[in-house]
C-alpha positions as CSV (number, residue, x, y, z in Angstrom):
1,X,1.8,-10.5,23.6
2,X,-0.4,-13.2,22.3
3,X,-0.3,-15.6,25.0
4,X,-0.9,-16.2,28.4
5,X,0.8,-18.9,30.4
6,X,2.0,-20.3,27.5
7,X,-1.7,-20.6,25.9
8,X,-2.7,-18.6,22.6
9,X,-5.1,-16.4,23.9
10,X,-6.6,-15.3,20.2
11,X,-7.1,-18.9,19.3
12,X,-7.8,-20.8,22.6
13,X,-11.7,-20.8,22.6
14,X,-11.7,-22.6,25.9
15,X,-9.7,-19.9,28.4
16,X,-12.3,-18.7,30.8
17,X,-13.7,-15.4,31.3
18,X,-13.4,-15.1,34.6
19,X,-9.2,-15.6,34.4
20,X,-8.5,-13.6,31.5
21,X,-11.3,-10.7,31.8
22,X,-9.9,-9.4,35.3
23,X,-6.5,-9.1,33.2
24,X,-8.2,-6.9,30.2
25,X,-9.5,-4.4,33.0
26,X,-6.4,-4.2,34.4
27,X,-4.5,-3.5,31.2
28,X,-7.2,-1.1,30.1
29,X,-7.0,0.6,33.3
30,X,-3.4,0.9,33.0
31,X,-3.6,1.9,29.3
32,X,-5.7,4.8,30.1
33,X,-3.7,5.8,33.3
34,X,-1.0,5.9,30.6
35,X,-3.1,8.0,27.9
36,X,-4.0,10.4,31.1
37,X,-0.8,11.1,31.6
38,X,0.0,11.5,28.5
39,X,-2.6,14.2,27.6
40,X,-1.7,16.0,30.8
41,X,2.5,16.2,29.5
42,X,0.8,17.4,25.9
43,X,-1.4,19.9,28.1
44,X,2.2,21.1,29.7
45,X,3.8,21.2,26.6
46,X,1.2,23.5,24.8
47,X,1.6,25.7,27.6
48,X,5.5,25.9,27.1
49,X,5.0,26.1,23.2
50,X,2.6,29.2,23.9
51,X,5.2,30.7,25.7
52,X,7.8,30.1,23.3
53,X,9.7,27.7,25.9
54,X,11.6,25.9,24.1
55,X,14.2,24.1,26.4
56,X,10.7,23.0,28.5
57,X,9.0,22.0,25.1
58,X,12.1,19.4,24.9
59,X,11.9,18.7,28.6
60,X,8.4,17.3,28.1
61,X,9.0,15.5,24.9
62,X,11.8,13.2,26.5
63,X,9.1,13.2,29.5
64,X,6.4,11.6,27.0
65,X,8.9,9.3,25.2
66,X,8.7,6.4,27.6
67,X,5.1,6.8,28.1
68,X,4.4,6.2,24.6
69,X,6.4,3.4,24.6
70,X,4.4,2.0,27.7
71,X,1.2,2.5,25.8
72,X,2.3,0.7,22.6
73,X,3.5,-2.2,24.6
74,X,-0.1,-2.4,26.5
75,X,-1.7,-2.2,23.0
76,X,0.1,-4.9,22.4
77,X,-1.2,-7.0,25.2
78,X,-4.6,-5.7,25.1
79,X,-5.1,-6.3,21.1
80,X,-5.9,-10.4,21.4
81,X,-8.6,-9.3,24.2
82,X,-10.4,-6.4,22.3
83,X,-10.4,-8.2,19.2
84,X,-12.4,-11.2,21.1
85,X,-14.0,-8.7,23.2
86,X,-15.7,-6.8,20.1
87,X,-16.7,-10.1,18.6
88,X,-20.5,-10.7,19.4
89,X,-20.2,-14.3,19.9
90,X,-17.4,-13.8,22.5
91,X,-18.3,-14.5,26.2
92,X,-18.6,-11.2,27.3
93,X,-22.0,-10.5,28.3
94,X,-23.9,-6.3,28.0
95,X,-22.6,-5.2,31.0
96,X,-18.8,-6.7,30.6
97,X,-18.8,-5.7,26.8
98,X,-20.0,-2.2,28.3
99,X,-17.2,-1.9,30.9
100,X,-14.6,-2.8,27.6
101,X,-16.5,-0.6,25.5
102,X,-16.3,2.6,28.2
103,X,-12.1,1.7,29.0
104,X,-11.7,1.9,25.1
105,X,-13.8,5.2,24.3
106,X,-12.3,7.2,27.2
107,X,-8.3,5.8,25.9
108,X,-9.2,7.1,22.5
109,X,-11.0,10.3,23.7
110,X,-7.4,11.2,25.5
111,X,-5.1,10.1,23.0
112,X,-7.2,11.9,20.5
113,X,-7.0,15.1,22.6
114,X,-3.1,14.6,22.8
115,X,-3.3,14.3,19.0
116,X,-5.4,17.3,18.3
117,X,-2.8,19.6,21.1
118,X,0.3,18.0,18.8
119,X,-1.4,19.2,15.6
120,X,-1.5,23.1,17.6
121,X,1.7,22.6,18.5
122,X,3.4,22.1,14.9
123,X,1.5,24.8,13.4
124,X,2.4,27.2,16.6
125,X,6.6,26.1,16.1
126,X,6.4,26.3,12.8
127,X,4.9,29.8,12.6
128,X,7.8,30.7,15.7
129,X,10.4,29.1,12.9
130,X,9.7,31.3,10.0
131,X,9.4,34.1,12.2
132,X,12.7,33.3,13.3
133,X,14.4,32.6,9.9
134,X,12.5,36.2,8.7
135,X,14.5,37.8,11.7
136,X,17.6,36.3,10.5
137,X,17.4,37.4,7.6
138,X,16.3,40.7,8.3
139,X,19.7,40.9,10.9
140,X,21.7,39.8,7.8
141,X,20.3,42.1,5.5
142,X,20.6,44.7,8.4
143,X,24.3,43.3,9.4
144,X,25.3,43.9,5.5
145,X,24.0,47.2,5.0
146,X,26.0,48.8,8.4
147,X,28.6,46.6,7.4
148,X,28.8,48.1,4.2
149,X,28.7,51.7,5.7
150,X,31.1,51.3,8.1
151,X,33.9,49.9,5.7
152,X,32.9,53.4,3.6
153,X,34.0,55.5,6.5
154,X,37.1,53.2,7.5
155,X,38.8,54.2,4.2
156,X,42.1,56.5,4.6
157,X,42.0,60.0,2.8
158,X,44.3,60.0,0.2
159,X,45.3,63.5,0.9
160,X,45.1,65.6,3.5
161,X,45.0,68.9,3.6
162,X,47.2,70.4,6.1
163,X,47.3,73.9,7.7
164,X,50.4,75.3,8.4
């Protein structure tokens, strides 16, 4: 969202600081509320993935799903205001710039966290997936071989020998 009651926020050099700034703390507050959470489901679902959970892993995927989608919408909203935020020239003074500064380094420490437990994750259900596709086909190598033996021992004698 580029605009705020209808004015361009990226190109209006004339909004005031002390209308929009409020709004960037807010939306920076929210967005790491949101990136919080987020670490905290990827937290969860490491847990589950550790315990070979599955059906939970999936529960907290569909969990995170809309949370993502919050965050990416508040990036959205947030991007005009850090990009004039970072500029030197921009209105911010130390202490504002610092507040910014501090919202952004914590959102990236957490969503950086939640990308670091994703990257466990993969390698942890991959690893469970070829352990599991070994297993299968070590149960159709097994399934085979009895298979095998057992249609051996089915066969009818062609003669018998009877006593009389």
């Amino acid at each position: 969202m580029s605009s705020m009651n209808g004015r361009d926020v990226r190109n209006d050099s004339h909004l005031e600081l002390a209308r929009w700034y409020p709004r960037l703390l807010r939306l920076l507050d929210e967005q790491l509320a949101l990136a919080g959470r987020l670490e905290a489901l990827a937290t969860r679902q490491r847990e589950h993935v550790l315990r070979g959970e599955l059906s939970e892993v999936i529960d907290v995927l569909a969990r995170r799903e809309p949370i993502v989608s919050d965050l990416t919408q508040r990036a959205e909203e947030i991007e005009p205001f850090v990009r004039d935020a970072r500029n030197p020239a921009s209105a911010l003074d130390a202490t504002q710039r610092h507040e910014v500064q501090e919202r952004l380094t914590g959102i990236e420490e957490r969503l950086e966290a939640v990308n670091r437990l994703d990257a466990h994750d993969e390698r942890a259900l991959v690893a469970m997936k070829d352990a599991l596709a070994a297993e299968i086909a070590s149960l159709r190598v097994s399934r085979a071989a009895v298979g095998a033996y057992v249609s051996a021992g089915d066969r009818s004698p062609m003669m018998q020998d009877r006593v009389a």
